[in-house]
Residue frames as qw, qx, qy, qz and C-alpha x, y, z in Angstrom:
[[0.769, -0.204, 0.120, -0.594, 65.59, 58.13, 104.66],
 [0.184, -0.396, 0.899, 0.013, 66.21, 54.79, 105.96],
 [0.724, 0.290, -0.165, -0.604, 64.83, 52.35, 103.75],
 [0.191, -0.362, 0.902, 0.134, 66.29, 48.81, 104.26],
 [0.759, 0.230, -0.270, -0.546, 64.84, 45.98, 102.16],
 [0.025, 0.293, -0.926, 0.238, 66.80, 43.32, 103.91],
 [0.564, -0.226, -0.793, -0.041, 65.05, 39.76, 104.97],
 [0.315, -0.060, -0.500, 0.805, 64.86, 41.61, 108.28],
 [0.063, 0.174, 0.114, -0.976, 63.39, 44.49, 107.38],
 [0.346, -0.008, -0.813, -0.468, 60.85, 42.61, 105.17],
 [0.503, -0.203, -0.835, -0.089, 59.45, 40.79, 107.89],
 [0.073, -0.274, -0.544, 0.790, 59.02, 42.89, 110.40],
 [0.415, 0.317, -0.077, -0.849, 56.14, 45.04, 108.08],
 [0.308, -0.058, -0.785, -0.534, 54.67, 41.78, 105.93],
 [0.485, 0.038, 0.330, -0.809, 51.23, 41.32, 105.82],
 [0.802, 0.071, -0.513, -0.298, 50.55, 38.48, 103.18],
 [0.768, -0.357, 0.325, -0.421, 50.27, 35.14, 104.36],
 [0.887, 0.005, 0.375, 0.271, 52.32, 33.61, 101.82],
 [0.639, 0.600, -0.021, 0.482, 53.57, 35.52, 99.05],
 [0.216, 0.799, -0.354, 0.436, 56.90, 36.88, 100.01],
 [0.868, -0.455, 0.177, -0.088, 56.95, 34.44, 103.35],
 [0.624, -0.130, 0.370, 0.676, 60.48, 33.12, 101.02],
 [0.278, 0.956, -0.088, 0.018, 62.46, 36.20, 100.26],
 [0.841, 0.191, 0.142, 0.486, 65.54, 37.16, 98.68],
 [0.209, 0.965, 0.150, -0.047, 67.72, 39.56, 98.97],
 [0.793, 0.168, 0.150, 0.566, 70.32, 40.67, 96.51],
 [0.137, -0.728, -0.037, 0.671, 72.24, 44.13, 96.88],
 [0.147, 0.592, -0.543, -0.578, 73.08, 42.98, 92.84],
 [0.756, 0.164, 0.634, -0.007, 71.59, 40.67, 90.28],
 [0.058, 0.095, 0.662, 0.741, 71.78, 40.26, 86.59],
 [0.488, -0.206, -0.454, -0.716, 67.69, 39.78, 85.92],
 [0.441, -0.181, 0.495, -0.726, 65.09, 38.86, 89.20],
 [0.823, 0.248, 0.103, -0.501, 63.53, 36.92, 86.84],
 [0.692, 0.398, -0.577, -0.175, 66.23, 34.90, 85.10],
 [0.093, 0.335, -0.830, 0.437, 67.56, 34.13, 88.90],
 [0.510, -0.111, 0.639, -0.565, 64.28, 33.04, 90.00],
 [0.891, 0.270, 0.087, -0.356, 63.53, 30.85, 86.82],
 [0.567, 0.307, -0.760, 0.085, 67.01, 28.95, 86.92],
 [0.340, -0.313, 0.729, -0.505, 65.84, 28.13, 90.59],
 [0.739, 0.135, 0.076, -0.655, 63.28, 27.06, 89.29],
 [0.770, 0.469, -0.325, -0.286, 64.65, 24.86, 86.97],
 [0.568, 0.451, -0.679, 0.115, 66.89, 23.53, 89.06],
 [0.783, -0.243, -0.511, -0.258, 64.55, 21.75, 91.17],
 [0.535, 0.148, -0.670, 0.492, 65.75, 20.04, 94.31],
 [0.519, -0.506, -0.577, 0.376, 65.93, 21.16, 97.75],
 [0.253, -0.303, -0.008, 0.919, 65.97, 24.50, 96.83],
 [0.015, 0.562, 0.641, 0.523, 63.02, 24.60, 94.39],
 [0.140, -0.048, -0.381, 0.913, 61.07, 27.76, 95.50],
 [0.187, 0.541, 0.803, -0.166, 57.66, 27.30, 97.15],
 [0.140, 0.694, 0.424, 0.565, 54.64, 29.62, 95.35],
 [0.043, 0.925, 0.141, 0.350, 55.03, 33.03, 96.12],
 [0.659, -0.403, 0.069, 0.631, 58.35, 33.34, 96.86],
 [0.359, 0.931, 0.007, 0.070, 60.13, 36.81, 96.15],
 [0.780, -0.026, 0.121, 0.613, 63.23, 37.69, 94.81],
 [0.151, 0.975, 0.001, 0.161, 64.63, 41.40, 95.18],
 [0.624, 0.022, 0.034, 0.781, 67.54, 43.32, 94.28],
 [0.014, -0.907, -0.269, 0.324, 68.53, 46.73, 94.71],
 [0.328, 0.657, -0.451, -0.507, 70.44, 46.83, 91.26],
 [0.843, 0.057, 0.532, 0.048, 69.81, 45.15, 88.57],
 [0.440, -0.408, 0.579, 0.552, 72.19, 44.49, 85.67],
 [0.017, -0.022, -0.828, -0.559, 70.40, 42.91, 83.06],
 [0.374, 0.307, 0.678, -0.554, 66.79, 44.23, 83.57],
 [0.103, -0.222, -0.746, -0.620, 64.03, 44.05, 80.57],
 [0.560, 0.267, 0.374, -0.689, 60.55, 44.80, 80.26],
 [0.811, 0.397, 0.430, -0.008, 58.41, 43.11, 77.43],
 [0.730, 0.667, -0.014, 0.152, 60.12, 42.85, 73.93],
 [0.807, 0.002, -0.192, 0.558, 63.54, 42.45, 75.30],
 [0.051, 0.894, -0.031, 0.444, 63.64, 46.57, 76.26],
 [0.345, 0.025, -0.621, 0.703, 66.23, 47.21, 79.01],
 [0.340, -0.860, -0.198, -0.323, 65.25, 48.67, 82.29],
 [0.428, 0.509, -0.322, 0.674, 67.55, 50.85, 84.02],
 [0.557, -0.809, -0.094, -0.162, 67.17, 51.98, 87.99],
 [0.333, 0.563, -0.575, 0.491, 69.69, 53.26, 90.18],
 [0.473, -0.025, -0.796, 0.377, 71.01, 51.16, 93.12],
 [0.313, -0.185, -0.612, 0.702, 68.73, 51.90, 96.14],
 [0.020, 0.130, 0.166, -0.977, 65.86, 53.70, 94.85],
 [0.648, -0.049, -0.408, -0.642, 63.09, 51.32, 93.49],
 [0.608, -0.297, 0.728, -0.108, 61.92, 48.12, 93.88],
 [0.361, 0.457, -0.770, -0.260, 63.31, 45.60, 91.73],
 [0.433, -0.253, 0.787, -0.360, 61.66, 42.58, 92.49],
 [0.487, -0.007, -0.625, -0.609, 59.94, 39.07, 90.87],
 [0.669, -0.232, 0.373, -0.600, 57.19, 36.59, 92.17],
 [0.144, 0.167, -0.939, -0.263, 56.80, 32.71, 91.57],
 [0.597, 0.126, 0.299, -0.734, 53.47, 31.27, 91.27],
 [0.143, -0.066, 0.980, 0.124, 52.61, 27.54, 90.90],
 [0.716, 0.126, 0.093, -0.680, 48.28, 28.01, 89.42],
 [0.341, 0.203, 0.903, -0.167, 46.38, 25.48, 89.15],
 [0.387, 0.657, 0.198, -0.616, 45.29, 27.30, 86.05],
 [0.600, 0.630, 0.383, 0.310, 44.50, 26.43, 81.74],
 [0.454, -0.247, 0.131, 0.846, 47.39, 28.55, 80.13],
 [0.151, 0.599, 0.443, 0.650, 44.51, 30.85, 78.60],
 [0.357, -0.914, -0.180, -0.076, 44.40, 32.62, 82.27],
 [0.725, -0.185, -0.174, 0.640, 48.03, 33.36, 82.17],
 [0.193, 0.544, 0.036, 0.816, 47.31, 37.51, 81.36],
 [0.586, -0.716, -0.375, -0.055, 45.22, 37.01, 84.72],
 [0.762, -0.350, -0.268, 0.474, 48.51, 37.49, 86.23],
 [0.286, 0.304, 0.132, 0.899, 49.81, 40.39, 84.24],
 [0.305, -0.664, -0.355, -0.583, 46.28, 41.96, 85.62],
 [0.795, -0.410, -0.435, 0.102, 47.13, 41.12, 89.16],
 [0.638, -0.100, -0.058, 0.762, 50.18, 42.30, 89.11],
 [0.139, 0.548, 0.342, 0.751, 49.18, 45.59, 87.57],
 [0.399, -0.702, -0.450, -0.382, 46.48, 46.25, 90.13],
 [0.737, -0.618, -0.147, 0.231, 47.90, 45.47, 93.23],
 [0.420, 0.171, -0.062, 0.889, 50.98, 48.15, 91.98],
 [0.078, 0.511, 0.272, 0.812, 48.41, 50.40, 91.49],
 [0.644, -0.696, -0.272, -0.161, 46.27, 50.16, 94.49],
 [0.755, -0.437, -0.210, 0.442, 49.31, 49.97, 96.69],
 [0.235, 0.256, -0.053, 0.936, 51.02, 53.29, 94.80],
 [0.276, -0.588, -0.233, -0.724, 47.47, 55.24, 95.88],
 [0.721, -0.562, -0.403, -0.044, 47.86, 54.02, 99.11],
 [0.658, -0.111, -0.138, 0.732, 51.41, 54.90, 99.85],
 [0.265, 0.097, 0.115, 0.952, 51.42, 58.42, 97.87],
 [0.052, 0.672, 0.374, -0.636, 47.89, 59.67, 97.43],
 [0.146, 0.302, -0.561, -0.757, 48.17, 59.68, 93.39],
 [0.854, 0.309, 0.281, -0.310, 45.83, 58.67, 91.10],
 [0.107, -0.528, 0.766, 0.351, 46.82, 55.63, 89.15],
 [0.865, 0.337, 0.301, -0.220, 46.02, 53.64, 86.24],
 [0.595, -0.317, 0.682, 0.285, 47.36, 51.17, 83.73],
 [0.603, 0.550, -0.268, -0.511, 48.00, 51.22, 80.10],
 [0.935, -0.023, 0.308, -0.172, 47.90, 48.05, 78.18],
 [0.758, -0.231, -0.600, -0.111, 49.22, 45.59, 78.51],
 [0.845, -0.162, -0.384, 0.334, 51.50, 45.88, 81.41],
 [0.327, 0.394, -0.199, 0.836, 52.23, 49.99, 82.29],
 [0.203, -0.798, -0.516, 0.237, 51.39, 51.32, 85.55],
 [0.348, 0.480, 0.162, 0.789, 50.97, 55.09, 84.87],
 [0.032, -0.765, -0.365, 0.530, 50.24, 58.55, 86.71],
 [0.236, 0.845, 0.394, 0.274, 49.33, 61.60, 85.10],
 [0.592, -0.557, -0.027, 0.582, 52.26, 64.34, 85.32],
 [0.198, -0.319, 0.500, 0.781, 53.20, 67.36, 83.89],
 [0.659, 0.458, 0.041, -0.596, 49.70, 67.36, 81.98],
 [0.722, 0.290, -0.503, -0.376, 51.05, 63.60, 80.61],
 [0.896, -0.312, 0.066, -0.309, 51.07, 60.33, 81.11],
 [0.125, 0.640, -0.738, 0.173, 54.23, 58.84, 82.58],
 [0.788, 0.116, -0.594, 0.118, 55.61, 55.69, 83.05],
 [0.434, -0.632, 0.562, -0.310, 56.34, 54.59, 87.42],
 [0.587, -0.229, 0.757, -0.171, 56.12, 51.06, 87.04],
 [0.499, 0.335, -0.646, -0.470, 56.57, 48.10, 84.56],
 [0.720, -0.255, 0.570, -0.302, 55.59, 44.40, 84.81],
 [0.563, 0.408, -0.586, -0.416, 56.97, 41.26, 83.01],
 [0.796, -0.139, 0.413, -0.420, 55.20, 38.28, 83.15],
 [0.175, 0.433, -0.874, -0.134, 57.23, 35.12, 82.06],
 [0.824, -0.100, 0.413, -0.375, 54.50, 31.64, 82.19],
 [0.152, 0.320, -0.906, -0.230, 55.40, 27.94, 81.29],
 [0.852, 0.074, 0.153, -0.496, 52.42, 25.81, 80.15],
 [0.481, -0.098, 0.870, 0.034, 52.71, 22.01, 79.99],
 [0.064, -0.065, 0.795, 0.599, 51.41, 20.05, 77.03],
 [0.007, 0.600, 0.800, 0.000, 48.07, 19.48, 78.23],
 [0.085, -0.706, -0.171, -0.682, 47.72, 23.82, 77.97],
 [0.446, -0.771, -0.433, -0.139, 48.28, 24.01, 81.60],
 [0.455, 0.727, -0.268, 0.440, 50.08, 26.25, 83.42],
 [0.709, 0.026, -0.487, 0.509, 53.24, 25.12, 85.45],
 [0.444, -0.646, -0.316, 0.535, 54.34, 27.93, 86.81],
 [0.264, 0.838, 0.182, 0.441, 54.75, 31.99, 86.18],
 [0.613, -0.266, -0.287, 0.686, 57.38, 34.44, 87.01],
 [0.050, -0.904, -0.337, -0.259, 55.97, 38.07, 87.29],
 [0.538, 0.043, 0.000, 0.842, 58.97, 40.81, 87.50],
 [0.140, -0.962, -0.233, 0.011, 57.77, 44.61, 89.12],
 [0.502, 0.008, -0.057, 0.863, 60.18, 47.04, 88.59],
 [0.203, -0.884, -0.407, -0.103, 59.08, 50.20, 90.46],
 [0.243, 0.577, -0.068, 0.776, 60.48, 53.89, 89.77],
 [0.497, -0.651, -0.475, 0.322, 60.42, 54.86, 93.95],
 [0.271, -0.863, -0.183, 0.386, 62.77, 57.51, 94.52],
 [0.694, 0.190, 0.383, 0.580, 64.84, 58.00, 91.39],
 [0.163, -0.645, 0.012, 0.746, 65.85, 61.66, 90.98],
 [0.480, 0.719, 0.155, -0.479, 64.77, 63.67, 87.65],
 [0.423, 0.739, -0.450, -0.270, 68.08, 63.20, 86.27],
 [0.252, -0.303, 0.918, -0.047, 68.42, 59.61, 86.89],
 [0.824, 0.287, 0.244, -0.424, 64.91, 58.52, 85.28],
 [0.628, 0.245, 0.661, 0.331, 65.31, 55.16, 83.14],
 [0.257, 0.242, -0.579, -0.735, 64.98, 55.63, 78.95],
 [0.377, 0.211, 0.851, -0.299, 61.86, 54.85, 78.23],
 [0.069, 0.267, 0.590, 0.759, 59.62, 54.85, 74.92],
 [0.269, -0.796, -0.312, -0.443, 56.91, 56.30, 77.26],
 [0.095, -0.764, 0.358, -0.529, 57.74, 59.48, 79.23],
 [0.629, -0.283, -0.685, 0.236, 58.90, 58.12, 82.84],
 [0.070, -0.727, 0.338, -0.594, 58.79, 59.60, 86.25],
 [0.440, -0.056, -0.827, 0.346, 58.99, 58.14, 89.62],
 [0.355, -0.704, -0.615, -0.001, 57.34, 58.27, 92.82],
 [0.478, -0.546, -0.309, 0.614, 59.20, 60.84, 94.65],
 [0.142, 0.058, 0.320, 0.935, 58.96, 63.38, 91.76],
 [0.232, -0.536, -0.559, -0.588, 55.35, 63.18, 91.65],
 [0.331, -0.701, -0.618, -0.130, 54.56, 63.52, 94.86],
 [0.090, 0.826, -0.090, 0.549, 57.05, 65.52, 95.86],
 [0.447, -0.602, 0.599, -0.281, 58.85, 64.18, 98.87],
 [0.080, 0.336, -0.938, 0.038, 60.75, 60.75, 99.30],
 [0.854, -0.153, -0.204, -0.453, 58.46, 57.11, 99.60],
 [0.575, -0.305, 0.694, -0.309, 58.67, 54.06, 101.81],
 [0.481, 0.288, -0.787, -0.258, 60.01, 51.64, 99.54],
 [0.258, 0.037, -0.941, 0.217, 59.28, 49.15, 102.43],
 [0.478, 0.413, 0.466, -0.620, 55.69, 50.24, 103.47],
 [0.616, 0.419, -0.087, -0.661, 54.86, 50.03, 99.77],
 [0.427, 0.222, -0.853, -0.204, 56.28, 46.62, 99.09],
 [0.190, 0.107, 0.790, -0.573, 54.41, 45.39, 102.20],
 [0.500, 0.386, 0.103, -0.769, 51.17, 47.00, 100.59],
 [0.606, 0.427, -0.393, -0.545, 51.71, 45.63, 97.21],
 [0.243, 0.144, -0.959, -0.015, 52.79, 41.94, 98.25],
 [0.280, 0.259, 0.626, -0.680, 49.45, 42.13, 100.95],
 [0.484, 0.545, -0.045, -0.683, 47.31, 43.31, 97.37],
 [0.456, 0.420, -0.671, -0.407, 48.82, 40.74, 94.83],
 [0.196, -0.054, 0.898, -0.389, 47.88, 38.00, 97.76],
 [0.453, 0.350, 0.495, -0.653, 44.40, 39.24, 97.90],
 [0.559, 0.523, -0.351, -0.539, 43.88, 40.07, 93.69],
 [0.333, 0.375, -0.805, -0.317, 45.43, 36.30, 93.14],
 [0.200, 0.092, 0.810, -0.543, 43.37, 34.45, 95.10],
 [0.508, 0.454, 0.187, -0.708, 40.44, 35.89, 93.80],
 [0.586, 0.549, -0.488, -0.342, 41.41, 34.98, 90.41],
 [0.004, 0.309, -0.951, 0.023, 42.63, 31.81, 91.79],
 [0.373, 0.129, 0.892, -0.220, 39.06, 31.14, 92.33],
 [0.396, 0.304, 0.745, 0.442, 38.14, 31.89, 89.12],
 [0.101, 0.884, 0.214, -0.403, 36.67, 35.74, 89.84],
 [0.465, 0.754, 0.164, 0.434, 38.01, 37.66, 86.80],
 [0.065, -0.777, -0.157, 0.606, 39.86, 41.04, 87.47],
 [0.216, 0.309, 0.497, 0.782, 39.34, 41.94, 83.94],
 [0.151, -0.819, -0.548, -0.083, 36.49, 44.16, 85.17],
 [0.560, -0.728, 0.039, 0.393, 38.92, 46.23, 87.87],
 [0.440, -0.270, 0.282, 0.809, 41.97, 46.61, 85.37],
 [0.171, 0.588, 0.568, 0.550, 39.39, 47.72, 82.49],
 [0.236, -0.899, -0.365, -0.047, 38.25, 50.48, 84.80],
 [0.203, -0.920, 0.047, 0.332, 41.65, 51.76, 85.03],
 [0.672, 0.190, 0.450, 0.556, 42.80, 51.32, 81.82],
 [0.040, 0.657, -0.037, -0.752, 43.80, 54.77, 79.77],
 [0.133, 0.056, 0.834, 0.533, 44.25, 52.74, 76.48],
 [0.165, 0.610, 0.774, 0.044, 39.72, 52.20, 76.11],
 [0.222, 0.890, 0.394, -0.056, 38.03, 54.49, 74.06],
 [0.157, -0.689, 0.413, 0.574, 41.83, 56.09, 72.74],
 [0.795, 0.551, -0.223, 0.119, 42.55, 55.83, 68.81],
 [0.857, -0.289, 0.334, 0.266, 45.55, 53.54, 68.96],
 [0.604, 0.489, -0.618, -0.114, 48.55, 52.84, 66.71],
 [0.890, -0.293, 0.291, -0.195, 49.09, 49.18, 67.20],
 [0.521, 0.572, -0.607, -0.181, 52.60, 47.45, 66.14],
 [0.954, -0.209, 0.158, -0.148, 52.37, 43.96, 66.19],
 [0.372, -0.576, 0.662, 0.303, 54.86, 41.61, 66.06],
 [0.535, 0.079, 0.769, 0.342, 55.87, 40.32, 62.74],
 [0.312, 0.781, 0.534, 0.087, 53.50, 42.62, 61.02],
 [0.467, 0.159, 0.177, 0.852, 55.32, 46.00, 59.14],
 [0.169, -0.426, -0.199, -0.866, 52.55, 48.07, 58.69],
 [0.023, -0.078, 0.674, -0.734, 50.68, 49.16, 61.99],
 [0.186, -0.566, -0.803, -0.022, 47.28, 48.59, 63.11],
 [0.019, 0.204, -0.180, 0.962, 45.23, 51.91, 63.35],
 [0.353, -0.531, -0.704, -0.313, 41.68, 51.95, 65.16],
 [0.502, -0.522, 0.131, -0.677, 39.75, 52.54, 68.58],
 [0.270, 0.035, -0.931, 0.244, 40.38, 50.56, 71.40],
 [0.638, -0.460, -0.250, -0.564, 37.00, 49.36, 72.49],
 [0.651, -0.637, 0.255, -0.326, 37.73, 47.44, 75.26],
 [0.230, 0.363, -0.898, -0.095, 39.40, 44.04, 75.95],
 [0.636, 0.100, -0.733, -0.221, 38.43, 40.32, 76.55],
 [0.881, -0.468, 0.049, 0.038, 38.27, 37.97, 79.69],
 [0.872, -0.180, 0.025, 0.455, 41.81, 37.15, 78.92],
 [0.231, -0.759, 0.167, 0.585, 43.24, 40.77, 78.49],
 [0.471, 0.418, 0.560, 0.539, 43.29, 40.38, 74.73],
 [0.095, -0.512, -0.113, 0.846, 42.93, 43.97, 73.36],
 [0.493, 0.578, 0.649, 0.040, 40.02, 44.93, 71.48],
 [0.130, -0.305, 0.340, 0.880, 41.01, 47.42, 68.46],
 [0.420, 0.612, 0.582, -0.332, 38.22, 48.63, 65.86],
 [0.359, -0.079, 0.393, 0.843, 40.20, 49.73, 62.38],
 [0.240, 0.366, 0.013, -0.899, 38.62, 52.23, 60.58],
 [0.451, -0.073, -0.685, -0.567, 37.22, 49.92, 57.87],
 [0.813, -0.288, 0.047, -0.504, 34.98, 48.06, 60.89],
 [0.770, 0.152, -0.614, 0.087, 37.03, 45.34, 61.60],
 [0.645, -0.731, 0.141, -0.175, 37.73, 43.78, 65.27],
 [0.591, 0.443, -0.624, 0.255, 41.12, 42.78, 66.19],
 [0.795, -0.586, 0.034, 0.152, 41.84, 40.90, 69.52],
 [0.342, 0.817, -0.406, 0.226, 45.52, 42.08, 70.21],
 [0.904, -0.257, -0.185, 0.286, 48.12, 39.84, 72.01],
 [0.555, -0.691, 0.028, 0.462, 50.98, 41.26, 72.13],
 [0.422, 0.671, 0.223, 0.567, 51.89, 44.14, 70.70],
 [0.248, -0.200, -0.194, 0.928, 53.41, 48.08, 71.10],
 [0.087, -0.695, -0.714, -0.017, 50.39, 50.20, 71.71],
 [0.177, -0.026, -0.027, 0.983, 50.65, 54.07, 71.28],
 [0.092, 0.758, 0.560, -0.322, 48.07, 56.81, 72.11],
 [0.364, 0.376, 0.295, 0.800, 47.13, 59.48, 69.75],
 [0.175, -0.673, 0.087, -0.714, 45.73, 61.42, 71.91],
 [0.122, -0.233, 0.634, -0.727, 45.92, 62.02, 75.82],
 [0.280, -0.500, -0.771, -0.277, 42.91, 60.32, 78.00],
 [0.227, -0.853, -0.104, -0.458, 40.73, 62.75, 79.73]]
């Protein structure tokens, strides 16, 4: 299936109005993110306006959160990060992570016709094989200024598209891709269209100060699952009930003695399936 992701091909199908207006494309990078936050850094006539994207269609040195690799063969996902300049207090920086999250998710159910939802903080999941599998990851990378505000945020989407059974990534949750679930190849380039058209709309919103803690909470699988919770720095896990989460995507855990924990950032396991 022809599937080009070229600057070309890009523009002929975009729908946003800015994000992705500056694009990149690399047949080969090290990390989407590390190239679009030494641009960053190195300022000039090249600085890159908000919502500029950067995509590759292999990427060397990917990661998800806690430094995990991510793996994808050349030519079958999208590999891609965002830049974003808010005008936002660095306590709305998970806003993005929500943004991002949605607008995957909305744009996979648009493309394929799956149902999709997101486990927390940052997994977009479908339901396969009677479990829940990993299509899509999201790392969100923000630099706040002294005064708590935040500069600017790179947001990495690495979407499983057509990756073949025996090519899935390693992942500590199951993975599959799109073209397994649904059972026939995907428009990598109709669904980046979608999802850059969606992360417009979702940031906006939130740019004007609408929440979408409401939206991701509604397709979270994590609420109302006994957890194990390993935090960083902390040996012995957190066990409880995730009751819900915060305004700022904080994750609300309930241990068994009655205690609340707001969770930041942490590995989050389910002990049992959600319905």
């Amino acid at each position: 299936m022809e599937d080009e992701l070229t600057e070309p091909a890009v523009r002929s199908v975009l729908r946003s109005k800015w994000i992705g207006q500056s694009y990149q494309y690399l047949e080969k990078a090290g990390s989407t993110n590390d190239l679009l936050k030494g641009q960053v850094a190195a300022g000039g006539t090249n600085d890159p306006a908000s919502g500029a994207v950067l995509l590759t269609e292999y990427q060397e040195h990917g990661r998800g959160r806690l430094d995990r690799s991510w793996e994808a063969p050349a030519h079958t996902s999208l590999l891609f990060s965002v830049l974003l300049r808010p005008d936002w207090s660095a306590n709305r920086l998970s806003w993005m992570t929500m943004v991002a999250g949605l607008a995957a998710a909305e744009a996979i159910e648009e493309e394929t016709k799956l149902a999709v939802s997101l486990k927390w903080p940052n997994d977009v999941v479908i339901k396969h094989d009677d479990k829940w599998c990993k299509v899509c990851g999201i790392l969100l990378e923000g630099y706040v200024t002294l005064a708590q505000q935040l500069e600017h945020a790179v947001i990495g989407v690495g979407i499983n598209v057509n990756i073949p059974r025996g090519q899935l990534p390693h992942t500590a949750q199951p993975a599959t891709s799109l073209m397994i679930a649904a059972g026939h190849p995907i428009s990598r380039l109709s669904l980046l269209a979608g999802l850059l058209q969606r992360f417009e709309r979702l940031y906006e919103a939130a740019d004007r100060g609408d929440s979408p803690e409401q939206e991701w909470n509604r397709r979270l699988i994590t609420l109302g699952q006994r957890v194990k919770v390993g935090r960083v720095g902390q040996t012995i896990p957190l066990v409880g009930t995730a009751e819900g989460t915060d305004e700022w995507g904080r994750l609300l855990v309930r241990e068994e003695g009655g205690h609340l924990h707001a969770v930041v950032a942490a590995d989050v396991t389910l002990f049992e399936a959600a319905p």
